[in-house]
PQR file of N, CA, C, O and H, with PARSE charges and radii, in Angstrom:
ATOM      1  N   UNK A   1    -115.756 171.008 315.111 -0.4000 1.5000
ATOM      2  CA  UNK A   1    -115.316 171.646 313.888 -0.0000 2.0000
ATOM      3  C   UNK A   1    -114.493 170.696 313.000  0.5500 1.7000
ATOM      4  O   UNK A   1    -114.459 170.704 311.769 -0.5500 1.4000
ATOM      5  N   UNK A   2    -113.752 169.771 313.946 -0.4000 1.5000
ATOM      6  CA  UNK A   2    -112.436 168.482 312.817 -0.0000 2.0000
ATOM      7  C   UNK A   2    -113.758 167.909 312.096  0.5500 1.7000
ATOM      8  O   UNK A   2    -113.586 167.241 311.076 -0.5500 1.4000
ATOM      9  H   UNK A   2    -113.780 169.764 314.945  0.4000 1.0000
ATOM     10  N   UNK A   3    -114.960 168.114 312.526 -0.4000 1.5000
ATOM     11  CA  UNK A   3    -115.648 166.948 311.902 -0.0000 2.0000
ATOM     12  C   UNK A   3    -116.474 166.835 310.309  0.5500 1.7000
ATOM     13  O   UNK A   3    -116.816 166.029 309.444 -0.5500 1.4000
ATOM     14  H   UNK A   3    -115.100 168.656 313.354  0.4000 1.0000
ATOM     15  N   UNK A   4    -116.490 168.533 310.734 -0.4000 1.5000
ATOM     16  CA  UNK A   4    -117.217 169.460 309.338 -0.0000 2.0000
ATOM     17  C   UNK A   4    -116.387 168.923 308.370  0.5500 1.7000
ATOM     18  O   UNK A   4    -116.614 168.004 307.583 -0.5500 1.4000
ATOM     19  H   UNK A   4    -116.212 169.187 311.436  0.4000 1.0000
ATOM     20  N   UNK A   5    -115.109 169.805 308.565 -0.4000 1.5000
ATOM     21  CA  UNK A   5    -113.934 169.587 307.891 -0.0000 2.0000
ATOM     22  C   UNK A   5    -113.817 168.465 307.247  0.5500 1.7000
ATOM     23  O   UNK A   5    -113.876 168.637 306.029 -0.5500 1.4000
ATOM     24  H   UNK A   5    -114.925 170.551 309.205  0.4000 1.0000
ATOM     25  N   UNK A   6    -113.613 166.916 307.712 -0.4000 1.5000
ATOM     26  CA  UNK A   6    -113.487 165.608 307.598 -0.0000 2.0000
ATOM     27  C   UNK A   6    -114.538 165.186 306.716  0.5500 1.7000
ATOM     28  O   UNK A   6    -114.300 164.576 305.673 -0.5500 1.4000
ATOM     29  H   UNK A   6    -113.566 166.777 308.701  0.4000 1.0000
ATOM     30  N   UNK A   7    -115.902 165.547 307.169 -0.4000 1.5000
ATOM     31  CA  UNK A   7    -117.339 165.249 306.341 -0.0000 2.0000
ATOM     32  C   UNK A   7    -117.002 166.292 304.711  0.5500 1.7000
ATOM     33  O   UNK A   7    -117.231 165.767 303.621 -0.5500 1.4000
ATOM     34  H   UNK A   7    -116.095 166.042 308.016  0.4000 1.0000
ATOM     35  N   UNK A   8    -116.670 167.182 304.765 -0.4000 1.5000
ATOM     36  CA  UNK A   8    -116.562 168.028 303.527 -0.0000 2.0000
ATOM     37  C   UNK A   8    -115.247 167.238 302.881  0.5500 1.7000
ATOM     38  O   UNK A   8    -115.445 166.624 301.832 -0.5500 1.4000
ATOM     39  H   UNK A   8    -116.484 167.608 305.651  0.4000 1.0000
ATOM     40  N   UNK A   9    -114.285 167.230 303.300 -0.4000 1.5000
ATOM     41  CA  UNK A   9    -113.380 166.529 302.415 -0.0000 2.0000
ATOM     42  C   UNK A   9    -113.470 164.859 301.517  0.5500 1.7000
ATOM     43  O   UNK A   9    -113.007 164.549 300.419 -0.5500 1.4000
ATOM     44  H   UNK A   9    -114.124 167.728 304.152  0.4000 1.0000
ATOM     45  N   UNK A  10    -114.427 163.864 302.736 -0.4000 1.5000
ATOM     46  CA  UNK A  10    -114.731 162.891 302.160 -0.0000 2.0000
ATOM     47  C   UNK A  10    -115.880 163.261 300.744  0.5500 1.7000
ATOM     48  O   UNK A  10    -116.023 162.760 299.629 -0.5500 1.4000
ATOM     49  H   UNK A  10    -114.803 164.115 303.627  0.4000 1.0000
ATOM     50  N   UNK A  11    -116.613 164.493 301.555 -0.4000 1.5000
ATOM     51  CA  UNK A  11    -117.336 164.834 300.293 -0.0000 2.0000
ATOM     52  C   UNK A  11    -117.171 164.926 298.954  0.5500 1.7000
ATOM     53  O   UNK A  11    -117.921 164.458 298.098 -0.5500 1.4000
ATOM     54  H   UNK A  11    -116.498 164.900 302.461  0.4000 1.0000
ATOM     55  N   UNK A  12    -115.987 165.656 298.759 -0.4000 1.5000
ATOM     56  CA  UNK A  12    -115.065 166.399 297.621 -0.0000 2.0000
ATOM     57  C   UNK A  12    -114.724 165.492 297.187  0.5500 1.7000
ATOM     58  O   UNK A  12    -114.975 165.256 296.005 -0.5500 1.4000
ATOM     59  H   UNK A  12    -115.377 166.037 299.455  0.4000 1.0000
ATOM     60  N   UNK A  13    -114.079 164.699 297.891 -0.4000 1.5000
ATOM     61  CA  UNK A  13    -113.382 163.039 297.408 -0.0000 2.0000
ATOM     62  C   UNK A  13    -114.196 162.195 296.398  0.5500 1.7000
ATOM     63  O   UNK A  13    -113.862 161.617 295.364 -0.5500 1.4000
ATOM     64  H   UNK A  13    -113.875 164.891 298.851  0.4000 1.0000
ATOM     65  N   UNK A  14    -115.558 162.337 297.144 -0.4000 1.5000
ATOM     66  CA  UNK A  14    -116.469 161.180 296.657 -0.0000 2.0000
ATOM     67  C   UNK A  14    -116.891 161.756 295.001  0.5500 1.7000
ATOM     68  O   UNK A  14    -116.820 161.076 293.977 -0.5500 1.4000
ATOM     69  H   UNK A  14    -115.830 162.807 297.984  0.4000 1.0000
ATOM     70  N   UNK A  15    -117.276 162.998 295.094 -0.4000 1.5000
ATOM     71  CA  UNK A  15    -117.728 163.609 294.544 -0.0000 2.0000
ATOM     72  C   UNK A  15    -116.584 163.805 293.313  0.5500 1.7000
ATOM     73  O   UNK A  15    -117.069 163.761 292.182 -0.5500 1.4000
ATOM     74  H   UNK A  15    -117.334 163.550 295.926  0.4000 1.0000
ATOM     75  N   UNK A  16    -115.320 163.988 293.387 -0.4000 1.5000
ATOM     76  CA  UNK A  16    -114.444 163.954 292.294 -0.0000 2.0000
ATOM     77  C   UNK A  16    -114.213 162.617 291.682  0.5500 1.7000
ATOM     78  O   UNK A  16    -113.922 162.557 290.487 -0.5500 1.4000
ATOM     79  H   UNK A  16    -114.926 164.024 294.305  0.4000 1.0000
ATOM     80  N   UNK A  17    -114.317 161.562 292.392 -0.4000 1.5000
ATOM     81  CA  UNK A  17    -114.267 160.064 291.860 -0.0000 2.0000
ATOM     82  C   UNK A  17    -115.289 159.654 291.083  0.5500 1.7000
ATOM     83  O   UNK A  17    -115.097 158.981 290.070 -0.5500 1.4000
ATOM     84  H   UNK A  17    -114.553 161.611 293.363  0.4000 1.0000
ATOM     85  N   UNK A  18    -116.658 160.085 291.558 -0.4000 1.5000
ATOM     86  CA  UNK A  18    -117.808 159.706 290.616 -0.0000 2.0000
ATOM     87  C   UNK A  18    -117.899 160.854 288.981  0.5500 1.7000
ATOM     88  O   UNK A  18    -118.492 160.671 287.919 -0.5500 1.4000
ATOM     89  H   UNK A  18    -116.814 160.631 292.380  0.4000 1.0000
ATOM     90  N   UNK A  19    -117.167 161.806 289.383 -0.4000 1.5000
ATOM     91  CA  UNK A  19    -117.443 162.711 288.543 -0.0000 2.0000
ATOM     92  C   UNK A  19    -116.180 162.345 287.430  0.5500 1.7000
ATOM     93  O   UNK A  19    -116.405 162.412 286.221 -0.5500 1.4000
ATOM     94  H   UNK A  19    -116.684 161.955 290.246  0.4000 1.0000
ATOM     95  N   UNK A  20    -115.012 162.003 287.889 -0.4000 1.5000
ATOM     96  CA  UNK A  20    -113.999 161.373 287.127 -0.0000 2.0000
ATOM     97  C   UNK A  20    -115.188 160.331 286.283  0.5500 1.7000
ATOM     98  O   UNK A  20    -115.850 160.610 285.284 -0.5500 1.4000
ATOM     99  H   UNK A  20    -114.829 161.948 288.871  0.4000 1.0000
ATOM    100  N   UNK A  21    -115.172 159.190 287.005 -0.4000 1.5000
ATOM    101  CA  UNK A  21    -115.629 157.892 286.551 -0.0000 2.0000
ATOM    102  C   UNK A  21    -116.542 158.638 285.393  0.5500 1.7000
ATOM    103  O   UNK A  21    -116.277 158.748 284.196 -0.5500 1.4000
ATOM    104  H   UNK A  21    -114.634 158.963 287.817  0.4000 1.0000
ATOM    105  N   UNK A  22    -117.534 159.049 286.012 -0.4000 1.5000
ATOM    106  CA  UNK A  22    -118.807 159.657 284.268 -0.0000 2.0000
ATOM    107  C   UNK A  22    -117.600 160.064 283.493  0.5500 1.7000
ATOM    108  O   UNK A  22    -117.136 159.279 282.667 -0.5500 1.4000
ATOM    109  H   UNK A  22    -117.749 158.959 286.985  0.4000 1.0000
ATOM    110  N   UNK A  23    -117.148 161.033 283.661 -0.4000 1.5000
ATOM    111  CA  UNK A  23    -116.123 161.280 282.557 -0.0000 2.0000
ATOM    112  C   UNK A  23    -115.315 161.090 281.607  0.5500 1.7000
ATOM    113  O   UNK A  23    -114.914 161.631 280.577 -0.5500 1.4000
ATOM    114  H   UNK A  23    -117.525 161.671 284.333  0.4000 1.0000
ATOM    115  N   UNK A  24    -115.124 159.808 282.474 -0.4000 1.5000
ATOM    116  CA  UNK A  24    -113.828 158.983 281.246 -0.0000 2.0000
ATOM    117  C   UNK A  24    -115.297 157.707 280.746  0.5500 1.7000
ATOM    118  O   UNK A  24    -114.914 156.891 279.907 -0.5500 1.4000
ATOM    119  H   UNK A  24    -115.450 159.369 283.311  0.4000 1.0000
ATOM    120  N   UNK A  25    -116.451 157.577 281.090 -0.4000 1.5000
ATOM    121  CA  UNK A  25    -117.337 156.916 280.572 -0.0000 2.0000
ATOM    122  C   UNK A  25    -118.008 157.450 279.289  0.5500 1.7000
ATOM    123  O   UNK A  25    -118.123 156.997 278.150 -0.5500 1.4000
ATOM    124  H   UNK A  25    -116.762 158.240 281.772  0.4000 1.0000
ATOM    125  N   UNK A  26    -118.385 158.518 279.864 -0.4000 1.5000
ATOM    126  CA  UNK A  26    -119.148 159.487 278.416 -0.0000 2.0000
ATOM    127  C   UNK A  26    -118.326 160.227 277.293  0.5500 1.7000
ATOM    128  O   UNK A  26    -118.614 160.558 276.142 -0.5500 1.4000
ATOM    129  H   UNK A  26    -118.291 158.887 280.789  0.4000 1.0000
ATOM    130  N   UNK A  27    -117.106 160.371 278.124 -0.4000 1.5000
ATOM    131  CA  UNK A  27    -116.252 161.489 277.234 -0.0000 2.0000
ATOM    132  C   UNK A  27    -115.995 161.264 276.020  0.5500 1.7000
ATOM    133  O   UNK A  27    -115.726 162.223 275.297 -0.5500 1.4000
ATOM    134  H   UNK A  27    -116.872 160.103 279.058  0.4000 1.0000
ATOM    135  N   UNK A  28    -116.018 159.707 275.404 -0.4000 1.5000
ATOM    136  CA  UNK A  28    -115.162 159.012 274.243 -0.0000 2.0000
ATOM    137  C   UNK A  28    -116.418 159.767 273.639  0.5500 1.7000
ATOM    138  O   UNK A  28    -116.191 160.618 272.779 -0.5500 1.4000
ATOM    139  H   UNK A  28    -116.237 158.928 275.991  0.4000 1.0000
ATOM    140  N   UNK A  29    -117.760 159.515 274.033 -0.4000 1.5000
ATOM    141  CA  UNK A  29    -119.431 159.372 273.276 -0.0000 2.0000
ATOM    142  C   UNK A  29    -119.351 160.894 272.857  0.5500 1.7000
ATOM    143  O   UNK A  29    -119.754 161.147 271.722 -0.5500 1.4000
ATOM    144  H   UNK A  29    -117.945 158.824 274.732  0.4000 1.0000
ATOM    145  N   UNK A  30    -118.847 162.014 273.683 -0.4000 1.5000
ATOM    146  CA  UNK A  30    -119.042 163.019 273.689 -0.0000 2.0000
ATOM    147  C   UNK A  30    -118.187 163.600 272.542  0.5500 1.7000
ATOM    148  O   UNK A  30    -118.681 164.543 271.923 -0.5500 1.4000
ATOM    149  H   UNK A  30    -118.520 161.808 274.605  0.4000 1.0000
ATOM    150  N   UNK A  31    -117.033 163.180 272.201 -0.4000 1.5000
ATOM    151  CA  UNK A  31    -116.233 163.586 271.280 -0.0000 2.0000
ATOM    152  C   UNK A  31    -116.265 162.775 269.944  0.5500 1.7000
ATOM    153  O   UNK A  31    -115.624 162.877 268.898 -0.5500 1.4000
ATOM    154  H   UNK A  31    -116.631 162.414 272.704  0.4000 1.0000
ATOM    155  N   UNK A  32    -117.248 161.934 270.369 -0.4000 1.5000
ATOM    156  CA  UNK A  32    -117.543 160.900 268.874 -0.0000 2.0000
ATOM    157  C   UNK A  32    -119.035 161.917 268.308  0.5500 1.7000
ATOM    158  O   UNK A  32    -119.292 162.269 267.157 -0.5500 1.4000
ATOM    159  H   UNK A  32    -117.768 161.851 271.218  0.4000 1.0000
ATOM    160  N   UNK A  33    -119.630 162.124 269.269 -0.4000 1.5000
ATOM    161  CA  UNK A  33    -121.144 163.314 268.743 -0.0000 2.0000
ATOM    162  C   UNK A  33    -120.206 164.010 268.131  0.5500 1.7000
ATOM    163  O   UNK A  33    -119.880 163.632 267.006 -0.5500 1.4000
ATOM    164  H   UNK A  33    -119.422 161.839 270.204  0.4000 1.0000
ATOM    165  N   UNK A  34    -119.651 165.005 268.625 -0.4000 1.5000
ATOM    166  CA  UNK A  34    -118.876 166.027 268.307 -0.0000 2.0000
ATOM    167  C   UNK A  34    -118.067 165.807 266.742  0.5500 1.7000
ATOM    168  O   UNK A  34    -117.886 166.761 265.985 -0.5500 1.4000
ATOM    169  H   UNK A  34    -119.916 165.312 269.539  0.4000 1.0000
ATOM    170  N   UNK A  35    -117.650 164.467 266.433 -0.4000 1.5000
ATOM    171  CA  UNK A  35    -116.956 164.520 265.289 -0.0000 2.0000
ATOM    172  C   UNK A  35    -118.509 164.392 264.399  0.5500 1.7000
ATOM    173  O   UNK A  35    -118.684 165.235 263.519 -0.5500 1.4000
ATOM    174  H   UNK A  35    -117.798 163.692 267.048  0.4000 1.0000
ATOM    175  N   UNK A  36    -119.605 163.352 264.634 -0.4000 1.5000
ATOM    176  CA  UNK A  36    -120.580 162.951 263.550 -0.0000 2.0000
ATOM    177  C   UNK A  36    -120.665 164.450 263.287  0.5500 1.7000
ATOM    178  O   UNK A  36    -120.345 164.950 262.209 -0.5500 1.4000
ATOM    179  H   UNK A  36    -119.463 162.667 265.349  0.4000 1.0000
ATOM    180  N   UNK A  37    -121.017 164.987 264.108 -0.4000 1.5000
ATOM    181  CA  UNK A  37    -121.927 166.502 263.783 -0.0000 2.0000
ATOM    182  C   UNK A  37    -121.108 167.185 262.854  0.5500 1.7000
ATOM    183  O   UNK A  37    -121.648 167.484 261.789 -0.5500 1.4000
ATOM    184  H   UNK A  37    -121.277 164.580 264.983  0.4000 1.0000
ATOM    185  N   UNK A  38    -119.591 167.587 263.066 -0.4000 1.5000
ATOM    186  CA  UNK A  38    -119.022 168.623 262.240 -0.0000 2.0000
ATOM    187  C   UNK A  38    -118.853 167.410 260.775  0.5500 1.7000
ATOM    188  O   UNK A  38    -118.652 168.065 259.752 -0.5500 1.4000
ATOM    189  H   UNK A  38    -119.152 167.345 263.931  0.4000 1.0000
ATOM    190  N   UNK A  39    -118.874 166.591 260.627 -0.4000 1.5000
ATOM    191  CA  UNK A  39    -119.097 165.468 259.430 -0.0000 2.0000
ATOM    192  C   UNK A  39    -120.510 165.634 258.999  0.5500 1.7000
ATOM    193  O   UNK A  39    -120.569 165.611 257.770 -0.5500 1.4000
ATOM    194  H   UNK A  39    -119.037 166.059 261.458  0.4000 1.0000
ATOM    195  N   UNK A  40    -121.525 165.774 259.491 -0.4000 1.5000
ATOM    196  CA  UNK A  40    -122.565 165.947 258.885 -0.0000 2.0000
ATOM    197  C   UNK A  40    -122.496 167.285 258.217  0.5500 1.7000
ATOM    198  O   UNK A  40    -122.808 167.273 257.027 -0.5500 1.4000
ATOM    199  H   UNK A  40    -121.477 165.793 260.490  0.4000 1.0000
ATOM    200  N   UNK A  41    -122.152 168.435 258.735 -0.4000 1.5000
ATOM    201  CA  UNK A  41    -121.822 169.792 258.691 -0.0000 2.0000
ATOM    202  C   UNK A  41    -121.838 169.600 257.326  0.5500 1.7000
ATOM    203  O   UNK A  41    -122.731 169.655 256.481 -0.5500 1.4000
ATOM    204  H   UNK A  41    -121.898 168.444 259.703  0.4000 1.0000
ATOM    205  N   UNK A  42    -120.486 169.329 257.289 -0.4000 1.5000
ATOM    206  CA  UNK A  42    -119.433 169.502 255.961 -0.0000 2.0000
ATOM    207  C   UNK A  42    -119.759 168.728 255.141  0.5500 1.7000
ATOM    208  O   UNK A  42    -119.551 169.123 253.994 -0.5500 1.4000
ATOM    209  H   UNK A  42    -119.760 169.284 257.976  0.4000 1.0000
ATOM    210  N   UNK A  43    -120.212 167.726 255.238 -0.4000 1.5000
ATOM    211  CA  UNK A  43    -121.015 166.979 254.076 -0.0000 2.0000
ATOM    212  C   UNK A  43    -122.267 167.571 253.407  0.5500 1.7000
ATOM    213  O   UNK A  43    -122.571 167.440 252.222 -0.5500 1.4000
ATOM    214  H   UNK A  43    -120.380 167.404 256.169  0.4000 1.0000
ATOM    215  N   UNK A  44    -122.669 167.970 253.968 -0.4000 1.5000
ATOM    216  CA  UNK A  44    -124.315 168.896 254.152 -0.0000 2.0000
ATOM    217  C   UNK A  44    -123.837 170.173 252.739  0.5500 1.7000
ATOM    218  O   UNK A  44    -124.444 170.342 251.681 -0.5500 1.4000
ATOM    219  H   UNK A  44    -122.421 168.077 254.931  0.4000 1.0000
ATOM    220  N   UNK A  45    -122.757 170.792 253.156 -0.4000 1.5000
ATOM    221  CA  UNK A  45    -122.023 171.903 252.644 -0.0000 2.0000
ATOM    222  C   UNK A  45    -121.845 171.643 251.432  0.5500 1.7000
ATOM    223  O   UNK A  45    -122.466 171.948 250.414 -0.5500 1.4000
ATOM    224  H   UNK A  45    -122.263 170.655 254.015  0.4000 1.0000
ATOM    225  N   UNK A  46    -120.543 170.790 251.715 -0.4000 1.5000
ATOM    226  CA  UNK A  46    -119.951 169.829 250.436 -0.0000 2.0000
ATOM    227  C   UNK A  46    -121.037 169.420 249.059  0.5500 1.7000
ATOM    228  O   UNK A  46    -120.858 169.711 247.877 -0.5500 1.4000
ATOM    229  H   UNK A  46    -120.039 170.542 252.542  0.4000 1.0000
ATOM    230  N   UNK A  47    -122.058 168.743 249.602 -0.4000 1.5000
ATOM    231  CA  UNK A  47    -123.073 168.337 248.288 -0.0000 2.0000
ATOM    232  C   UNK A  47    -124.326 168.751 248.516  0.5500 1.7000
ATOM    233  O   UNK A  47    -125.299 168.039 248.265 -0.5500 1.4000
ATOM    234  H   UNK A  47    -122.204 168.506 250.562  0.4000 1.0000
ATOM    235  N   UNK A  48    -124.403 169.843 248.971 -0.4000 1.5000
ATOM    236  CA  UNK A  48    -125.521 170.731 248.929 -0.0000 2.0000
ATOM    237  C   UNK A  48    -126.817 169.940 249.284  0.5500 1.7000
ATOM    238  O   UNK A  48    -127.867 170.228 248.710 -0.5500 1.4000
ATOM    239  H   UNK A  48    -123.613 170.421 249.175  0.4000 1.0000
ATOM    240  N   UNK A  49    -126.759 168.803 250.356 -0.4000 1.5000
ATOM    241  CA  UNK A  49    -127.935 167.818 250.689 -0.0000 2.0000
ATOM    242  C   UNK A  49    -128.576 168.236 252.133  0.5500 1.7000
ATOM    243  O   UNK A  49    -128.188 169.317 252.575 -0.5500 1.4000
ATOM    244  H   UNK A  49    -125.906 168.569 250.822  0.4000 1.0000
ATOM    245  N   UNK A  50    -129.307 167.662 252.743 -0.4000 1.5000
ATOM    246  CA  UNK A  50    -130.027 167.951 253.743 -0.0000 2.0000
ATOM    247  C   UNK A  50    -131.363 168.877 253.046  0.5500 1.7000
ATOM    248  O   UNK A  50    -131.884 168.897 251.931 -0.5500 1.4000
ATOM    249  H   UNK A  50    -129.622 166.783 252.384  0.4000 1.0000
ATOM    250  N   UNK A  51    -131.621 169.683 254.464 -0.4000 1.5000
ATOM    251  CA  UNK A  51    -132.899 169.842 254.801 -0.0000 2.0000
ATOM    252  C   UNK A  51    -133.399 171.494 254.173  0.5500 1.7000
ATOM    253  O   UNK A  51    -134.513 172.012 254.087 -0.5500 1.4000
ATOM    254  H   UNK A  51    -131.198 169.667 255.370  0.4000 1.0000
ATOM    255  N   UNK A  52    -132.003 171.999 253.803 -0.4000 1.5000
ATOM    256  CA  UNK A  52    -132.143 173.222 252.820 -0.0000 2.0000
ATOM    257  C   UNK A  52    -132.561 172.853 251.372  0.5500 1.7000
ATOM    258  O   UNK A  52    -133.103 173.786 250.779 -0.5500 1.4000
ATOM    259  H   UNK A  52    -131.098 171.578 253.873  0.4000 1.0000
ATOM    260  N   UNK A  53    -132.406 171.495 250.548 -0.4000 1.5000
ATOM    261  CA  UNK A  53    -132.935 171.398 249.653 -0.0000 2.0000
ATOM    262  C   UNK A  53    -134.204 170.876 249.853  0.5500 1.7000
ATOM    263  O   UNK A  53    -134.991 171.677 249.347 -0.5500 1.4000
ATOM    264  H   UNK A  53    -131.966 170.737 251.030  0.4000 1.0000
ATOM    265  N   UNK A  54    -134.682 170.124 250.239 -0.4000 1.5000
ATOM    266  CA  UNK A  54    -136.150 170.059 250.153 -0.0000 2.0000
ATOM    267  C   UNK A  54    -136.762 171.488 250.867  0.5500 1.7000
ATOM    268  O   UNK A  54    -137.973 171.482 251.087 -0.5500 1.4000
ATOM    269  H   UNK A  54    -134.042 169.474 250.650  0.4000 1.0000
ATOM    270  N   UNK A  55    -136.309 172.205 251.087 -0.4000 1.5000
ATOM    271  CA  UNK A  55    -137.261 173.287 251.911 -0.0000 2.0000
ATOM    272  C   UNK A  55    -137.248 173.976 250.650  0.5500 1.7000
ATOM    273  O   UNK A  55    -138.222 174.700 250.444 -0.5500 1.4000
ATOM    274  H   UNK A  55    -135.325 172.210 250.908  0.4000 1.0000
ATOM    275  N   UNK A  56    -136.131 173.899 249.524 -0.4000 1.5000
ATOM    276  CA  UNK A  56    -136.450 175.224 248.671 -0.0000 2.0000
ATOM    277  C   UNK A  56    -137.599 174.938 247.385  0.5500 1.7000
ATOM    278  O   UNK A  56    -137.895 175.796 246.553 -0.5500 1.4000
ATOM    279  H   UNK A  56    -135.339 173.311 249.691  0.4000 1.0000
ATOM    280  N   UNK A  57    -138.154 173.572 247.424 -0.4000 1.5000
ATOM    281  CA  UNK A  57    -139.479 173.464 246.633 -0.0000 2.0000
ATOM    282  C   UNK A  57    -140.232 174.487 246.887  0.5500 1.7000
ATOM    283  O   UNK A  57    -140.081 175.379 247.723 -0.5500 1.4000
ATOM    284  H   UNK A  57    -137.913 172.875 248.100  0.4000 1.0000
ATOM    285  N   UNK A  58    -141.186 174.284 245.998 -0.4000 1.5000
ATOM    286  CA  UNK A  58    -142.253 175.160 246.590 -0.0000 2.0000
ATOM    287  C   UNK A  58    -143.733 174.756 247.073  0.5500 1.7000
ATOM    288  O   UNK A  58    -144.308 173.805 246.545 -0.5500 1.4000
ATOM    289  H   UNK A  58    -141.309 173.560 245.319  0.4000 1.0000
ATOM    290  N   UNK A  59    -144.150 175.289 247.792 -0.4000 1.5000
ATOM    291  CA  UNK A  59    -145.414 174.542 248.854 -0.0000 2.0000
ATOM    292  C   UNK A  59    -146.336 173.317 248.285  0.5500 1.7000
ATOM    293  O   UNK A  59    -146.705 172.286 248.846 -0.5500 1.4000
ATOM    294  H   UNK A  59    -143.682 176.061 248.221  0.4000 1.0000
ATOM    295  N   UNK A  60    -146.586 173.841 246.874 -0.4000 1.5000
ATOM    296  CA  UNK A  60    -147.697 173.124 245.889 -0.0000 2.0000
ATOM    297  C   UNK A  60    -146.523 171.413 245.699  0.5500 1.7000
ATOM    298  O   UNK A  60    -147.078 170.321 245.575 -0.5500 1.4000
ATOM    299  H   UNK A  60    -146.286 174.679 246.418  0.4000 1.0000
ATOM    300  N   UNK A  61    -145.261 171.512 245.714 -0.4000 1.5000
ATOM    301  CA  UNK A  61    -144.589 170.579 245.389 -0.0000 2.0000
ATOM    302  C   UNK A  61    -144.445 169.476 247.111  0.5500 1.7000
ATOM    303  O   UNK A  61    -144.488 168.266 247.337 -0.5500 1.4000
ATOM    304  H   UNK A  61    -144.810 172.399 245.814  0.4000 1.0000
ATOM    305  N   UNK A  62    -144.302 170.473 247.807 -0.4000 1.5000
ATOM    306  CA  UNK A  62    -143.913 169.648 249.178 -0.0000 2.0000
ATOM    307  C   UNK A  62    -145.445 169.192 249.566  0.5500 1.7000
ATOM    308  O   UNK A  62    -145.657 167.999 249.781 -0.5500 1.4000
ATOM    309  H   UNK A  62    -144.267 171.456 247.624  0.4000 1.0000
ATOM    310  N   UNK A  63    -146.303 169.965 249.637 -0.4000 1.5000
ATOM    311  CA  UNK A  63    -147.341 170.093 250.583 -0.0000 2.0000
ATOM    312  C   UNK A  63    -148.705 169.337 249.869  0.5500 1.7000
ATOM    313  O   UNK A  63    -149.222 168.306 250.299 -0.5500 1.4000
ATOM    314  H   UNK A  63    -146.131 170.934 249.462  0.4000 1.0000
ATOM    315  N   UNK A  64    -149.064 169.959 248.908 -0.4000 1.5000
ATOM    316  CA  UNK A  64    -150.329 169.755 248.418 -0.0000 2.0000
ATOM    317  C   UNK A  64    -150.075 168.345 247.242  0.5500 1.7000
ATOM    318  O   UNK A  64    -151.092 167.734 246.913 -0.5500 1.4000
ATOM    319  H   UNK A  64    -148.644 170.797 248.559  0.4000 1.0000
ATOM    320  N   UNK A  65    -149.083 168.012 246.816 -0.4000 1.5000
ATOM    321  CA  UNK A  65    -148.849 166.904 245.747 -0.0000 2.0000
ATOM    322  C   UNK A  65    -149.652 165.591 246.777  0.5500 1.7000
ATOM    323  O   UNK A  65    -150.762 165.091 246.957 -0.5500 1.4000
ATOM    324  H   UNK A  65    -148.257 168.508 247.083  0.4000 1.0000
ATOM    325  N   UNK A  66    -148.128 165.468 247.296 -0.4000 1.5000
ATOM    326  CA  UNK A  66    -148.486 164.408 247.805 -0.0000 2.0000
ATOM    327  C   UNK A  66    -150.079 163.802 248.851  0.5500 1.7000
ATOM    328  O   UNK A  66    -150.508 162.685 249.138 -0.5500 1.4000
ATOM    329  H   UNK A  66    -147.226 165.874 247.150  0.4000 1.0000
ATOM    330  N   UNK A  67    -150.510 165.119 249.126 -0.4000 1.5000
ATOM    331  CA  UNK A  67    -151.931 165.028 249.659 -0.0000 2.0000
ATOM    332  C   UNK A  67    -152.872 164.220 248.904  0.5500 1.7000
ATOM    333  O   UNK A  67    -153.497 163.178 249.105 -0.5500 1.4000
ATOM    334  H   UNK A  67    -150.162 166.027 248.893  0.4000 1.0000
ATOM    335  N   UNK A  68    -152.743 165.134 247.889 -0.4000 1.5000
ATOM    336  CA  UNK A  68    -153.396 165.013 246.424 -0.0000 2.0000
ATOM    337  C   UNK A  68    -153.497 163.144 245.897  0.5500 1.7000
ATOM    338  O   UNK A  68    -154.296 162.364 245.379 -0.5500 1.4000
ATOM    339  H   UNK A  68    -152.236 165.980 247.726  0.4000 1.0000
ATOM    340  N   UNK A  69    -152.347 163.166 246.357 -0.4000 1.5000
ATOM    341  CA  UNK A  69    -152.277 161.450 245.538 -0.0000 2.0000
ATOM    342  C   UNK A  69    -152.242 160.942 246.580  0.5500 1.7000
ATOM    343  O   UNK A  69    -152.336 159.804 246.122 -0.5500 1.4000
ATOM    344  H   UNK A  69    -151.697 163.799 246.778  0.4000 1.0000
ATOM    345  N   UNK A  70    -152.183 160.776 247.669 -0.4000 1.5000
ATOM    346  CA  UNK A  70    -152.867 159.788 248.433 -0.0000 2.0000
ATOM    347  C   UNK A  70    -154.485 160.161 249.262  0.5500 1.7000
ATOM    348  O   UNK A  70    -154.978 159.431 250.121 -0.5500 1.4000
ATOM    349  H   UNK A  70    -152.107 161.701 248.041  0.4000 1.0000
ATOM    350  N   UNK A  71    -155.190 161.626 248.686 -0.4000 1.5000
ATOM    351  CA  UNK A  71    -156.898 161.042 248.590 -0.0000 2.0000
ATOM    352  C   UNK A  71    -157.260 161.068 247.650  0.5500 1.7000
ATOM    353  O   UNK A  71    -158.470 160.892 247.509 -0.5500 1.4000
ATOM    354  H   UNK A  71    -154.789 162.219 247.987  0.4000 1.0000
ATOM    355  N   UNK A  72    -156.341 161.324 246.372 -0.4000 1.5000
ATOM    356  CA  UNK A  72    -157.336 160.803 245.423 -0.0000 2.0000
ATOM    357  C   UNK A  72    -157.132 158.941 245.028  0.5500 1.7000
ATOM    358  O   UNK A  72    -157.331 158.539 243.882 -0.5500 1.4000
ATOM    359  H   UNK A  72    -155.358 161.467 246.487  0.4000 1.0000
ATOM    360  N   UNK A  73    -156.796 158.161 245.958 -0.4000 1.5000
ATOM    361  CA  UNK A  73    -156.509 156.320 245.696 -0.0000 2.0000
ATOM    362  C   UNK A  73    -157.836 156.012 246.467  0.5500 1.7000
ATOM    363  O   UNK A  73    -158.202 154.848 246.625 -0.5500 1.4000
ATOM    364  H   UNK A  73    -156.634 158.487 246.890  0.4000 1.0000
TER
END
């Protein structure tokens, strides 16, 4: 039974050290995503850019133009 015990604790051990280590490796990356994104957000907001203005053309403008001019070359 000391041995379970002994095998589970080195376990926990190992297992909190590697899980530390990723942590303080990724974490900076994780909170740097975290800032781009709410910066894209608010920029997005701010000057009304991204992917809501080109969606509000309308089909003949997004879709069929540009078809148009590159078979009719």
């Amino acid at each position: 039974m000391p041995l379970i015990i002994t095998v589970s604790f080195v376990f926990i051990a190992i297992f909190c050290l590697v899980f530390g280590f990723v942590r303080i490796l990724i974490g900076d990356q994780l909170v740097l995503k975290d800032r781009l994104h709410h910066m894209e957000i608010t920029m997005t907001q701010k000057y009304n850019i991204g992917f809501k203005v080109e969606v509000q053309a309308d089909f003949s403008t997004r879709i069929l133009r540009p078809i148009s001019s590159k078979t009719s070359v």
